[in-house]
N, C-alpha and C positions, 0 to 999 in steps of 0.2 A: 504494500500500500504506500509505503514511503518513497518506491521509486515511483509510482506514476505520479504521486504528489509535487516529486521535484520536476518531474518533467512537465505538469501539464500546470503547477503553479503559476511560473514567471508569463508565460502564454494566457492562465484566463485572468491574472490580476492585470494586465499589460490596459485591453479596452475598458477598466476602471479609471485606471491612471489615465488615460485619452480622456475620457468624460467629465472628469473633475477639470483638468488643464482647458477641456473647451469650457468648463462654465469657468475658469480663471478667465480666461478671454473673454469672456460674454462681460462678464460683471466691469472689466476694465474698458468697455466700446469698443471694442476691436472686432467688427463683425467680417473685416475678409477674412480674418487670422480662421475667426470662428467657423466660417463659411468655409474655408477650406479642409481643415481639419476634420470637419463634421463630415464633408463629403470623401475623407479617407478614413476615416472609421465605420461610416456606413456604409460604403460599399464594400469592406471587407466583412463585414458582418451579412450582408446578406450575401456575398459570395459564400460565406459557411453555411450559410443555413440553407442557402439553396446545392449546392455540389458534396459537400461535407461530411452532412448528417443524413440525406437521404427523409426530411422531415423526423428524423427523431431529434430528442431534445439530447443539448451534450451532457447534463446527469447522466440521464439513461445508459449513453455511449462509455462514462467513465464507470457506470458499477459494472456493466459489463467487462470492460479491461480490467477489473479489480476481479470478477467472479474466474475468467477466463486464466488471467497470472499472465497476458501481453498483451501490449497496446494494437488496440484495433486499427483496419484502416481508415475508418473514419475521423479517429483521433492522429492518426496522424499526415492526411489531408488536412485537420485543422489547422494543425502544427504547420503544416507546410505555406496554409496561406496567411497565418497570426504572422509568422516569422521571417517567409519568404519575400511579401512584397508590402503586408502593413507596417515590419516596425522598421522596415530602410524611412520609407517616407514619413511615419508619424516621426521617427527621431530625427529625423531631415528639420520639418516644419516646427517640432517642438523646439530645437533646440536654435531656432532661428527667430522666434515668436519669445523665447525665452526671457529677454529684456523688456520684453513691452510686457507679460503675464502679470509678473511678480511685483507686489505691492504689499504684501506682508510675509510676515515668516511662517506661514503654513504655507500659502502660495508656492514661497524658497521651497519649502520640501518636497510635495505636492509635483513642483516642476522638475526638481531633480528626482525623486522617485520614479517620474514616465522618463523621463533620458533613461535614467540603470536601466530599467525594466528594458528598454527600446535595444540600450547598448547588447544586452544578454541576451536576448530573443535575434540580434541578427549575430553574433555572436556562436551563439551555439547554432544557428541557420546553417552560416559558413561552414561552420565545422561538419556540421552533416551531412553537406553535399562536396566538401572538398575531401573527408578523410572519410567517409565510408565506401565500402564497398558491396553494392547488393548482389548478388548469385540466383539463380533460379533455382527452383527447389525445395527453397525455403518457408513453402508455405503451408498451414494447415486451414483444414475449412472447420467453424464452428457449429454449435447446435441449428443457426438459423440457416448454414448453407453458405455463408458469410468467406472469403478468404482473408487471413491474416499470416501476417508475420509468425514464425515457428521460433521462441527461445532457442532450442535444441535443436533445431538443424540449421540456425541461421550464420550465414558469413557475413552479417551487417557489425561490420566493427565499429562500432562507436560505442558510445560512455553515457548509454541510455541510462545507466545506474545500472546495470546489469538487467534494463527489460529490453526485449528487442521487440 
């Protein structure tokens, strides 16, 4: 349970952190910052909801990868588009936006809080498409018919925490 926590934490806190820094923005008038921003968080959110999840909800997807003992493909299409293409640019505009946000010291944290999260989410992105390597084969199908990632036969070298 601990390792999907670490993996799937910094990815679902990440669009918290966007949503607070857009209403830092809102509250300071800064409605292009706001306008922009909003239309990078929500089209990533409905790119999961609509390709991702397949309409189930991501609880349902995470007790599943906790009942199963490896992360689903859905959960890691999520991962792929939280990491791959939302947080270059939400940490792009945040941290560009950053000077105009900030007007108190929760604000201060609040906006450093989405950078880290932004910096670790492309971060570990990189890392999963530079240093792993997937193999065919590696797959099992679950109770629904479902294919996933196989711990035990997988060649996906990475530092899933030991899930693959």
């Amino acid at each position: 349970m601990w390792d999907v926590a670490k993996i799937m934490g910094p990815a679902s806190v990440d669009p918290v952190s966007d949503a607070i820094t857009i209403w830092s923005l809102l509250i300071g008038r800064h409605s292009w910052f706001v306008r922009v921003l909003t239309m990078i968080v929500s089209s990533s959110t409905i790119t999961q909801v609509i390709y991702c999840f397949n309409h189930r909800p991501l609880i349902s997807s995470i007790r599943k990868t906790l009942q199963a003992g490896f992360i689903r493909e859905d959960l890691l299409a999520y991962l792929k588009v939280e990491r791959g293409w939302e947080a270059p640019l939400s940490l792009a505009f945040t941290a560009y936006s950053f000077p105009f946000q900030v007007a108190s010291p929760v604000q201060l944290l609040t906006g450093l809080v989405a950078i880290c999260l932004s910096i670790y989410n492309l971060g570990q992105h990189i890392f999963e498409e530079a240093d792993c390597m997937y193999h065919a084969g590696s797959h099992v199908q679950d109770q629904d018919g479902e294919t996933h990632s196989n711990p035990e036969k997988s060649d996906l070298l990475c530092s899933h925490g030991g899930v693959a």
